[in-house]
Phi, psi and omega in degrees: 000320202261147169251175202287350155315112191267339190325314189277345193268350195256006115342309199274306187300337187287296207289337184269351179310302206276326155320301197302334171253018166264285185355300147354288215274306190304002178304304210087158182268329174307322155259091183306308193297299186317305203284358160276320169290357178254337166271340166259011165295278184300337188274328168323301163312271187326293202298328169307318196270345178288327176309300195306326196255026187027054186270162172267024264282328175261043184212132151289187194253116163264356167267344185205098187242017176173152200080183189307328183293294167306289161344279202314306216288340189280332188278033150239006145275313184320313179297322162324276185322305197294292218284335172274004187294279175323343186240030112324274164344283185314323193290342175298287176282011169284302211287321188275350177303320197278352207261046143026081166276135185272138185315012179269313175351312228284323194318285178318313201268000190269300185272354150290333173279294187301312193301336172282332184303322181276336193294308165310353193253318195281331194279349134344281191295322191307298194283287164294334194259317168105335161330131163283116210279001180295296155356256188321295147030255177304280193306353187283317188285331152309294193330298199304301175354295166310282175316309178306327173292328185258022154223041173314303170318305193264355148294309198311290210283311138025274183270348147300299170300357193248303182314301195301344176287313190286345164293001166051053189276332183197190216217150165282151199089341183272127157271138180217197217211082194271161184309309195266029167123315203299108188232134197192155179292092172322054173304336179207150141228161190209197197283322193269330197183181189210137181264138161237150189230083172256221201300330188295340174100034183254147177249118154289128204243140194206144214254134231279344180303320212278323179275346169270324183269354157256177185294121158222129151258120190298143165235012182246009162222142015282000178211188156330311215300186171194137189260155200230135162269172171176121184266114195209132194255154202202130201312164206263338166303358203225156163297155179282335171280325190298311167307313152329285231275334196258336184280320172265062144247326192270357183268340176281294204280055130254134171276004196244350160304180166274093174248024169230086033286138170312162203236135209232133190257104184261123169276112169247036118198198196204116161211207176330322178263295228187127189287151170253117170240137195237126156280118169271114201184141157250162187264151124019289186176158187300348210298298188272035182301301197293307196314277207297320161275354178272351165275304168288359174269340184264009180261285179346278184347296210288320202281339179299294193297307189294316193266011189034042175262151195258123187249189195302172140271162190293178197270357170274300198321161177271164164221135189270089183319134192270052170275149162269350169292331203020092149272161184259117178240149183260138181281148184219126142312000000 
C-alpha cells in the first residue's frame, strides 16, 4: 500500500498516537470498558500501518537518522511503545474488575504496572534511542542497591504489605484485632501502612512491617458475628438453678443479641459469698458489642428486682463479719 517512502505511514502512526490519547482521556476513569476499547482500537491501528509500512517498532530507524523525518519516525514508535503499554494495562484492570478482585488488589496491579512501565521505558531507550539497554541495565540494578540500603524501613513495609495481600490476612472493612490490644475496622491498605478506624472513631495508622511481625485476629471471618462475655456475681443464698433460670429469661428478652447460635447461661463457680455466673452471647458485629451489653445489665437490674436476687459484693472487696471480734475476712474465688 505504502511505497518505500516511510514517511506518510510514520505520520500516520503520530496522528492516530495523539487521537488515541485524547480519546483516552476523554473517556474518563469511571469507564473503564470504553478506555480498553479504544486503546485496542488505536493500537490495532498503529501496529497495522507499522506492518503495511514495513516499520520495525523494535529496531531503530536507519532511513530517517536527522531532521524533522527523524523526530517524526522516534515519536512514533515511542507512541507505539505508550499505547502498548496502555492496552496491557487497560486488560489488567478489565480482569480484576470482572473476576471481583478485593480492593487491596491495586497493591499487585500497582507493581504490574511498574514492571510494564519499565519494560517499555528500557525497550525505548534499548529500541529508539539505541542505547545499550545491558547498560542501562547494570546501572539500573546499582541504582536499586542503593536506594535499598537507604530505604530499608520503608521496602520492609513495602513488601510486608504485598505478603499480607497475597496472603489474604484481612480484607477491607474486616475487624481484626491485634496482639498488643490495638482493634479496628480495616479502612485503607496501602503500600506503606493500614488504616484502622476504631471504637474511639480514630484512624489508626500502622505500618504494614509491624502487622506482619505480630499476632492478628480476624474478627469478621468466618463472619460478623462476634462473641461476648458478661459476667455476674450473685448472693450465695439463693439457688443456682433459679439463678440460671432469671438469667436466660433475661438473654431471651433482649434484642440486640444473636440468638442463633443460642446464647448460654455457665454457672462458674460458687463459694461462701457468692455464685459467679458468665453470660455467653454474640452481637451482630463488634459495632454493637457496647449496645448489646449495656441492654443486658439494664435487663439484670430489672429481672434482679423482679425476682428478688441479690447480687454479690466483687470478689476484691473486704467484707466485715457482723462479729464482736469484727474480723475482717476477704472473699476468695
Amino acid at each position: 500500500m505504502f511505497s518505500d517512502d516511510h514517511f506518510l505511514p510514520l505520520l500516520l502512526i503520530n496522528i492516530l498516537g495523539i487521537a488515541g490519547i485524547i480519546v483516552w482521556h476523554s473517556q474518563g476513569r469511571s469507564r473503564q470498558t470504553g478506555r480498553l476499547i479504544a486503546q485496542i482500537l488505536f493500537f490495532a491501528g498503529m501496529s497495522l500501518v507499522l506492518y503495511m509500512g514495513g516499520i520495525a517498532p523494535h529496531k531503530p530507524d536507519d532511513v530517517y537518522t536527522e531532521g524533522f523525518a527523524a523526530l517524526l519516525s522516534k515519536s512514533a514508535r515511542m507512541l507505539w511503545w505508550t499505547h502498548l503499554a496502555w492496552t496491557i494495562i487497560g486488560f489488567i484492570h478489565i480482569y480484576v474488575r470482572l473476576n471481583h478482585k478485593p480492593r487491596e488488589a491495586h497493591l499487585i496491579m500497582d507493581i504490574a504496572v511498574a514492571i510494564i512501565y519499565l519494560g517499555v521505558a528500557l525497550s525505548v531507550m534499548g529500541f529508539v534511542f539505541g542505547m545499550p539497554i545491558a547498560t542501562l541495565v547494570t546501572t539500573s540494578g546499582v541504582v536499586a542497591v542503593i536506594l535499598g540500603l537507604a530505604l530499608q524501613n520503608t521496602l520492609g513495609d513495602v513488601f510486608s504489605g504485598i505478603a499480607l495481600t497475597l496472603g489474604r490476612a484481612y480484607a477491607i472493612g474486616d475487624w481484626v484485632e491485634l496482639s498488643n490490644g490495638t482493634a479496628g475496622r480495616v479502612t485503607e491498605t496501602n503500600w506503606r501502612s493500614t488504616n484502622l478506624l476504631t471504637g474511639a472513631n480514630n484512624i489508626a495508622v500502622l505500618p504494614n512491617s509491624m502487622l506482619a511481625r505480630q499476632g492478628l485476629t480476624s474478627l469478621s471471618r468466618p463472619d460478623e458475628t462476634h462473641q461476648i462475655t458478661l459476667s455476674v456475681r450473685f448472693a450465695a443464698g439463693q439457688r443456682p438453678r433459679v439463678v440460671e433460670d432469671v438469667m436466660r429469661s433475661v438473654l431471651q428478652g433482649s434484642t440486640l443479641i444473636v440468638k442463633d447460635p443460642p446464647p448460654a447461661v455457665a454457672l462458674k463457680t460458687i463459694d461462701a459469698i457468692a455464685i459467679e455466673v458468665e453470660l455467653q452471647f454474640r452481637v451482630a458485629s463488634l459495632a454493637m458489642g457496647i449496645s448489646a451489653r449495656n441492654e443486658l445489665i439494664e435487663l439484670i437490674h430489672d429481672q434482679c428486682e423482679a425476682s428478688r436476687l441479690s447480687l454479690a459484693m466483687p470478689a476484691e472487696s473486704l467484707v466485715y463479719a457482723p462479729t464482736a471480734e469484727r474480723r475482717v475476712f476477704r472473699s476468695e474465688c
